[in-house]
VOMARFI-300886 format. One record per residue: residue number from 1; residue in one letter; x, y, z of N, C-alpha, C in turn. Coordinates in pm, whole numbers, plus 50000, padded with zeros to 5 digits. Layout:
<atoms>
 resi resn n.east n.north  n.up ca.east ca.north ca.up c.east c.north  c.up
  NUM    A      X       Y     Z       X        Y     Z      X       Y     Z
...
</atoms>
This chain:
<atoms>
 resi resn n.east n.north  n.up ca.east ca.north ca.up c.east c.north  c.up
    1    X  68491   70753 89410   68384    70751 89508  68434   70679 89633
    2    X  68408   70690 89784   68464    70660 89870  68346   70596 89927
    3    X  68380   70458 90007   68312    70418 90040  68295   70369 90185
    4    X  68179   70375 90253   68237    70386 90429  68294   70282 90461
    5    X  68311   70251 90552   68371    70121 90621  68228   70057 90663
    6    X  68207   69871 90641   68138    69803 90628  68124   69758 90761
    7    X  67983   69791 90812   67958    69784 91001  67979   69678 91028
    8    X  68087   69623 91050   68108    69464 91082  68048   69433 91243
    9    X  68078   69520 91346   68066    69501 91419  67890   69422 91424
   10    X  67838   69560 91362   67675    69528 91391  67636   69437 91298
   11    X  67699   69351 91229   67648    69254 91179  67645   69121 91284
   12    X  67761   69123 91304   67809    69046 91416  67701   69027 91530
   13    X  67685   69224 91590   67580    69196 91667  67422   69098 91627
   14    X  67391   69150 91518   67296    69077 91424  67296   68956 91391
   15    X  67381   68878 91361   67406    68742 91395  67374   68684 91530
   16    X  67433   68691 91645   67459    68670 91739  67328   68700 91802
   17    X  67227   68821 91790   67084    68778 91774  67021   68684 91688
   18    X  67005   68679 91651   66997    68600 91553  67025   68441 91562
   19    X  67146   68402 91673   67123    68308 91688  67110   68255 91846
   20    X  67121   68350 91906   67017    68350 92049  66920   68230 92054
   21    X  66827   68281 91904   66678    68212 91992  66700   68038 91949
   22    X  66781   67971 91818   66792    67888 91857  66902   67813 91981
   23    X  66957   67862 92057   67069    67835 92181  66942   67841 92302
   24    X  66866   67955 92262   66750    67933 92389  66672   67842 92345
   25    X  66637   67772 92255   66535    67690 92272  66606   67511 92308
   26    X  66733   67526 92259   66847    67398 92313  66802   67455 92414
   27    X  66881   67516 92545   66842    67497 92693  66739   67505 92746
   28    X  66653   67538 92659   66512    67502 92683  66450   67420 92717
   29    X  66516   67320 92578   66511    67130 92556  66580   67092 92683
   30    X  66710   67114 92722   66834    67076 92814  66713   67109 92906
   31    X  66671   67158 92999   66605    67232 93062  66485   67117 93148
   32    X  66401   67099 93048   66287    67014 93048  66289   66891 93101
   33    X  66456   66815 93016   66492    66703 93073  66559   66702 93154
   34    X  66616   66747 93226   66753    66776 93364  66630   66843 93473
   35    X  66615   66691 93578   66561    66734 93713  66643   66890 93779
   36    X  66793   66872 93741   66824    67006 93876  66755   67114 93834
   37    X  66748   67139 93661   66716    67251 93622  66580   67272 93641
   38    X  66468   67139 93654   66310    67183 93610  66328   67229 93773
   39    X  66437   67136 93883   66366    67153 94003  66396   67294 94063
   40    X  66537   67351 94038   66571    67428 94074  66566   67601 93997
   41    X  66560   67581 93835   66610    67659 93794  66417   67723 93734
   42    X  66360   67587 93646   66265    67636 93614  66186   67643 93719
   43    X  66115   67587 93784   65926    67571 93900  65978   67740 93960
   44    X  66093   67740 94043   66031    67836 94098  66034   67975 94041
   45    X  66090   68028 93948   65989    68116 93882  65908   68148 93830
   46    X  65837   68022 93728   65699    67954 93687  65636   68028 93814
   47    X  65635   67949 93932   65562    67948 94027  65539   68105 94084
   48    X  65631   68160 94073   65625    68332 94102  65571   68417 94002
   49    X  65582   68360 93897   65507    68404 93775  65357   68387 93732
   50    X  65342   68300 93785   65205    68257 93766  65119   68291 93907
   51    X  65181   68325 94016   65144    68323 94126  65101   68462 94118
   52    X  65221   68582 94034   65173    68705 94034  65054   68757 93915
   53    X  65075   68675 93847   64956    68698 93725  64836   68676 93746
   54    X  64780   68571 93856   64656    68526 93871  64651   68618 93999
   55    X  64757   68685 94065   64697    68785 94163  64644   68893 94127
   56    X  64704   68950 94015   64668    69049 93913  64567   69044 93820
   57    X  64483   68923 93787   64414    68922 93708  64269   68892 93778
   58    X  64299   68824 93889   64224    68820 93988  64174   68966 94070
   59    X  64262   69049 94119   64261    69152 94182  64171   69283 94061
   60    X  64215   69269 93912   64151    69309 93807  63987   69307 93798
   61    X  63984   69162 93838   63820    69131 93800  63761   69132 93964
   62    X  63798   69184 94045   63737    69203 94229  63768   69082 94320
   63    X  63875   68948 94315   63843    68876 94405  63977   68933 94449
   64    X  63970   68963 94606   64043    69054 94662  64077   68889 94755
   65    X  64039   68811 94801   64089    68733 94920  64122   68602 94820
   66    X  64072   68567 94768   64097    68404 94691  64237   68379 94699
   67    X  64239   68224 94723   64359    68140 94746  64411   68099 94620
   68    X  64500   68091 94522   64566    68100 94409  64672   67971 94417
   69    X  64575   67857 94339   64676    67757 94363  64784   67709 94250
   70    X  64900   67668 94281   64996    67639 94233  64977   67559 94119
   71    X  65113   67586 94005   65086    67520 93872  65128   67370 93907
   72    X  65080   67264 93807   65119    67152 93841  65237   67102 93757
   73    X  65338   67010 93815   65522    67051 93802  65515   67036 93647
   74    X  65425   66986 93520   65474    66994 93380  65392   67068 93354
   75    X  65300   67156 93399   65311    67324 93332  65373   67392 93389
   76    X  65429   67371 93512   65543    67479 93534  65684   67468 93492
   77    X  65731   67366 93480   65825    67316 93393  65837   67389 93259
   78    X  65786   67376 93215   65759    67381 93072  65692   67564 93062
   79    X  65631   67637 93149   65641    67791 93169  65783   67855 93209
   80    X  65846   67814 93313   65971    67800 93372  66088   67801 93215
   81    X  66075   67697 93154   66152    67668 93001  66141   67816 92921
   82    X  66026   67813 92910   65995    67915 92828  66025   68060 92881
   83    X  66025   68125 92993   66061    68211 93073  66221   68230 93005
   84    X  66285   68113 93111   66422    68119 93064  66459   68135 92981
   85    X  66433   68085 92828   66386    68099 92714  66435   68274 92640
   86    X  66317   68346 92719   66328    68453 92712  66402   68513 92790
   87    X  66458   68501 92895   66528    68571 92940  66683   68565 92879
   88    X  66688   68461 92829   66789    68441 92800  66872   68512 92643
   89    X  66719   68536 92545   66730    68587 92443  66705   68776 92474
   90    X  66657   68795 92587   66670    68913 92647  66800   68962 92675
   91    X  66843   68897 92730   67033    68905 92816  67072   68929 92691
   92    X  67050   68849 92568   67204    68855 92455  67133   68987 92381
   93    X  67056   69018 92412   67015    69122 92330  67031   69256 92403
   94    X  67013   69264 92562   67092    69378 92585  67206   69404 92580
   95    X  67301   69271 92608   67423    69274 92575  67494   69318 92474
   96    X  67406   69284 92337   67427    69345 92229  67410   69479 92216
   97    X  67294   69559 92272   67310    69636 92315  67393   69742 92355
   98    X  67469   69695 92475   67550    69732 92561  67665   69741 92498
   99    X  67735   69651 92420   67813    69669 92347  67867   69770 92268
  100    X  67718   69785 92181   67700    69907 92061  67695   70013 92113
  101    X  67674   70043 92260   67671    70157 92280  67835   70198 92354
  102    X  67916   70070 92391   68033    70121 92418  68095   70134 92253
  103    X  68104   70072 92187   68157    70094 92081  68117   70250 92044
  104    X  68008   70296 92019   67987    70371 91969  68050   70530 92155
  105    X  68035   70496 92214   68140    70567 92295  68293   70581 92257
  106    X  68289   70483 92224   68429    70483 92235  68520   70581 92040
  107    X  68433   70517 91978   68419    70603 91840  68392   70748 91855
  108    X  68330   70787 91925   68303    70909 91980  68363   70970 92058
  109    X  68487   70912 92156   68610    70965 92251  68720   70981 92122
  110    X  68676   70906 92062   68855    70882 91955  68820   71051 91866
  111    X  68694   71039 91764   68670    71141 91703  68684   71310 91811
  112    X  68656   71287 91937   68680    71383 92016  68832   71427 92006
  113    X  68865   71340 92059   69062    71347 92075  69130   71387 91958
  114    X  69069   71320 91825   69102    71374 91688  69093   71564 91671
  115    X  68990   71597 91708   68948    71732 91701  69018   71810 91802
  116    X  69025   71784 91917   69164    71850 92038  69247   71819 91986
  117    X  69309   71724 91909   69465    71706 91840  69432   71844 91760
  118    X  69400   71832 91648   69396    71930 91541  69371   72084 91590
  119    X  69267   72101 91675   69294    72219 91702  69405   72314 91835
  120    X  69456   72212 91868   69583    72253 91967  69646   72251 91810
  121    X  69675   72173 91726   69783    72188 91611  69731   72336 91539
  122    X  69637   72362 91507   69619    72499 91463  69663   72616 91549
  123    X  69607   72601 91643   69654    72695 91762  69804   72740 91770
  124    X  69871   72615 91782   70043    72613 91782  70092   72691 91645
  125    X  70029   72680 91515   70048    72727 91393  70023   72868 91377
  126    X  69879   72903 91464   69857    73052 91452  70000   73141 91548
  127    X  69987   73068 91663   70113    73116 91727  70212   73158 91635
  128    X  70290   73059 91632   70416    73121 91508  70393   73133 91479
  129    X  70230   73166 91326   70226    73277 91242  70242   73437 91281
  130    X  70166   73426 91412   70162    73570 91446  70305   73627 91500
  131    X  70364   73533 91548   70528    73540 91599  70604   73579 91461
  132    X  70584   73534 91335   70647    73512 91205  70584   73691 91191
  133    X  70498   73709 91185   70429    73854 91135  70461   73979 91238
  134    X  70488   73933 91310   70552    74026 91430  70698   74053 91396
  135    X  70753   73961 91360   70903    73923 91313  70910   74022 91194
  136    X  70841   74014 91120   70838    74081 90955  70818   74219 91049
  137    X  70711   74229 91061   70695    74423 91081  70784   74465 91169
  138    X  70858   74400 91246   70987    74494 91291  71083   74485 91236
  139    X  71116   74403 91129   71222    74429 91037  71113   74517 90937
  140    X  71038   74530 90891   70950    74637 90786  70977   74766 90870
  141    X  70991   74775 90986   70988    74916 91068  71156   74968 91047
  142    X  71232   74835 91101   71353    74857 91084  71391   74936 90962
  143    X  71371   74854 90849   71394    74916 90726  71363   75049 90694
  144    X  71207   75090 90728   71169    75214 90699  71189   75324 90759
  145    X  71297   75267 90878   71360    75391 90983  71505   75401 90846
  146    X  71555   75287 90874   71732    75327 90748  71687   75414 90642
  147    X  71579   75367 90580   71518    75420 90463  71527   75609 90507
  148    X  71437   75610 90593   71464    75794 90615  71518   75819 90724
  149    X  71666   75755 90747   71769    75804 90792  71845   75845 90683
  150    X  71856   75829 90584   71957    75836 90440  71928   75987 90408
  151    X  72037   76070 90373   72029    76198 90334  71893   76191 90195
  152    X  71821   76261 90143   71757    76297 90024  71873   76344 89949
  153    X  71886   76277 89846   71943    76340 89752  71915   76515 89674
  154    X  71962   76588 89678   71899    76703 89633  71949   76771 89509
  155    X  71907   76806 89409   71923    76818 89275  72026   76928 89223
  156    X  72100   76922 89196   72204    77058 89122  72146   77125 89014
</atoms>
């Protein structure tokens, strides 16, 4: 019984999801406590995030003009965390993604090339067969010309 080859790759990928979400929730932590990151990395997409949701949820229920005020810096901090969070377990997961699908390209160029090998090799084979069979019937012709070139023997 033959048995396939064991998808290492996609385990790998599977792992490596797998351990995404605890690496995102470390920089998460890292995140929360490091001013550059709450100041720079998390508020202002918190702030764009939340800025577009309450325009949308607002605009949903009819207040078309209302002023939409800003989160205050430890819920946006801490939305900002969580964002990143996800984006971050997003990224390794298209990546993973992205991967599997070159791999699986690339498994799929090789099996291609396999099949143009083999059938240029058949091709080349039918050639000289038919060269080989061409070869025979003009020596088969040859012969059957000597053959009745030869007197008939004729009986006394």
């Amino acid at each position: 019984m033959v048995v396939g080859a064991f998808p290492i790759a996609k385990l790998l990928y599977l792992g490596v999801r797998q351990m995404s979400k605890p690496v995102a929730n470390r920089i998460k932590a890292g995140a929360r406590r490091s001013e550059f990151f709450k100041t720079y990395i998390c508020l202002p997409p918190a702030q764009i995030y939340h800025w577009v949701e309450m325009r949308t949820k607002m605009r949903i229920m009819g207040f078309r003009g209302s002023t939409i005020k800003p989160l205050n810096e430890d819920a946006a901090a801490e939305l900002g965390a969580e964002l990143l969070g996800e984006a971050i377990i997003f990224v390794i997961g298209g990546g993973c993604m992205v991967l599997e699908y070159s791999r699986q390209a690339t498994n799929a160029r090789r099996k291609e090339e396999e099949q143009n090998e083999t059938i240029a090799s058949l091709q080349t084979q039918l050639g000289e067969l038919a060269l080989t069979t061409e070869t025979l019937d003009a020596q088969l012709r040859e012969i059957n010309r000597l053959l009745l070139s030869y007197p008939v023997p004729t009986k006394k």
